[in-house]
C-alpha positions in Angstrom: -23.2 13.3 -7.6 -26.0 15.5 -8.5 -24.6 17.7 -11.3 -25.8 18.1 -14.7 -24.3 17.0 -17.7 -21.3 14.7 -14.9 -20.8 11.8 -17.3 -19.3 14.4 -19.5 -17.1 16.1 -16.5 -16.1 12.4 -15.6 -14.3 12.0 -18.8 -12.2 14.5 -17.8 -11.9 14.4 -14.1 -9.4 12.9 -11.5 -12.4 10.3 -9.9 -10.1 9.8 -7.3 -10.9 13.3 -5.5 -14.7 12.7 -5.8 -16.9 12.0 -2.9 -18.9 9.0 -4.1 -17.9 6.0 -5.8 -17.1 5.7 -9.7 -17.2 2.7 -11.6 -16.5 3.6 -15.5 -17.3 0.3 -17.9 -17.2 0.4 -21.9 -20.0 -0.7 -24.3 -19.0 -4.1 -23.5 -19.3 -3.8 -20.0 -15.8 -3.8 -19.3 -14.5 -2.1 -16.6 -12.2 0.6 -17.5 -12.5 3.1 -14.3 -12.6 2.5 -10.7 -12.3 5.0 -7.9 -10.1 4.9 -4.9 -13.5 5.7 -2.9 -15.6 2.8 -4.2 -12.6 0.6 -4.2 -12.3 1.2 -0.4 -16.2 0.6 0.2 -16.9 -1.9 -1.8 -13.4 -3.9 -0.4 -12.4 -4.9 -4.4 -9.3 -3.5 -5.9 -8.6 -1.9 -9.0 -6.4 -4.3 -9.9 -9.0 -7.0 -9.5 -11.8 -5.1 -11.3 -10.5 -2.8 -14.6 -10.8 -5.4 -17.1 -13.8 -8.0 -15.3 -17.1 -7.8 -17.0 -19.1 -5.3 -14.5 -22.3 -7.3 -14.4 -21.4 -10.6 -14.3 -17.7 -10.6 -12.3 -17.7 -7.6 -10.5 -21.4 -6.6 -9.4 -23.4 -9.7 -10.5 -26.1 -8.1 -7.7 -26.5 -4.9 -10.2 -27.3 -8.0 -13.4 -31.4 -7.0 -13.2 -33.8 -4.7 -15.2 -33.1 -2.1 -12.6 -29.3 -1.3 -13.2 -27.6 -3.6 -16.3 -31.1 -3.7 -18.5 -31.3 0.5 -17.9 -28.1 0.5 -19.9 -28.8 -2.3 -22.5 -32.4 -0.3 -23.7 -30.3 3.0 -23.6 -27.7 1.6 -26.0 -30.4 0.3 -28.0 -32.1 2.6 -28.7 -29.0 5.5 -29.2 -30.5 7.8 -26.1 -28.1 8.8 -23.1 -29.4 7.6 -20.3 -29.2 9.3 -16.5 -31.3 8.0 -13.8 -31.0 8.0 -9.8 -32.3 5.3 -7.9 -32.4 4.1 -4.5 -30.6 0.6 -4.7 -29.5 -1.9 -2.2 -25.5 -3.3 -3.0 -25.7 -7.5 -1.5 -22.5 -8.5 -3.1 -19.6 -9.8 -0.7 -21.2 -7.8 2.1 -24.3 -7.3 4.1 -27.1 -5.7 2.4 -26.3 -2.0 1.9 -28.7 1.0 1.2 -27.2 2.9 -1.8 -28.1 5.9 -4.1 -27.0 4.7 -7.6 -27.1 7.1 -10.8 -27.2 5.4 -14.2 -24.8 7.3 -16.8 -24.4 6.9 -20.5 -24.2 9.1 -23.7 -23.6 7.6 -26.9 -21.5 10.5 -27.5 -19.0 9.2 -24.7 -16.7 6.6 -24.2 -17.5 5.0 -21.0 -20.9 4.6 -19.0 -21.1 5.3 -15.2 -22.6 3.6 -12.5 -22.2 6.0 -9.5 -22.2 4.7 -6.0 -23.2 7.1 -3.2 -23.0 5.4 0.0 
């Protein structure tokens, strides 16, 4: 989850091997990308995600100036954006420490929010 330049190896990567959660989501905030990992954690399935709006039907809790707004300024102002932050996930569950890194290049398709648990 560390690795430089990752939202460019995610484009090209089976996320279903990786070690942490994946959640891929256009400029929309679409989901188009969910891992078999974060599916399993997070207890949603693919099925009911790819396709929901990321901040408001799927993750509502990650809908603040820490998470969706990083994204939003990053768009705006045509800048990739990679951050790490110590986060805590309240949706559906009991509150749950989480390391979250922040993933977006105008120069890609999707943008990444990466879940390790």
């Amino acid at each position: 989850m560390d690795a430089p330049d990752l939202a460019a190896v995610l484009e090209s990567t089976d996320i279903d091997r990786l070690a942490f959660g994946v959640i891929g989501f256009d400029a929309n905030c679409i989901v188009q990308t969910y891992n078999q990992l974060e599916s399993a954690s997070a207890g949603l399935r693919p099925e009911r995600v790819v396709g929901q709006h990321l901040f408001e039907s799927v993750a509502p809790c990650m809908n603040n100036f820490l998470v969706a707004q990083r994204f939003e300024d990053a768009a705006e102002q045509g800048r990739p954006l990679d951050d790490t932050i110590d986060y805590v996930l309240t949706l559906r569950m009991r509150p749950t420490p989480v390391k979250l890194r922040l993933l977006a290049d105008p120069a890609l398709r999707w943008r990444y929010v990466l879940v390790q648990r």
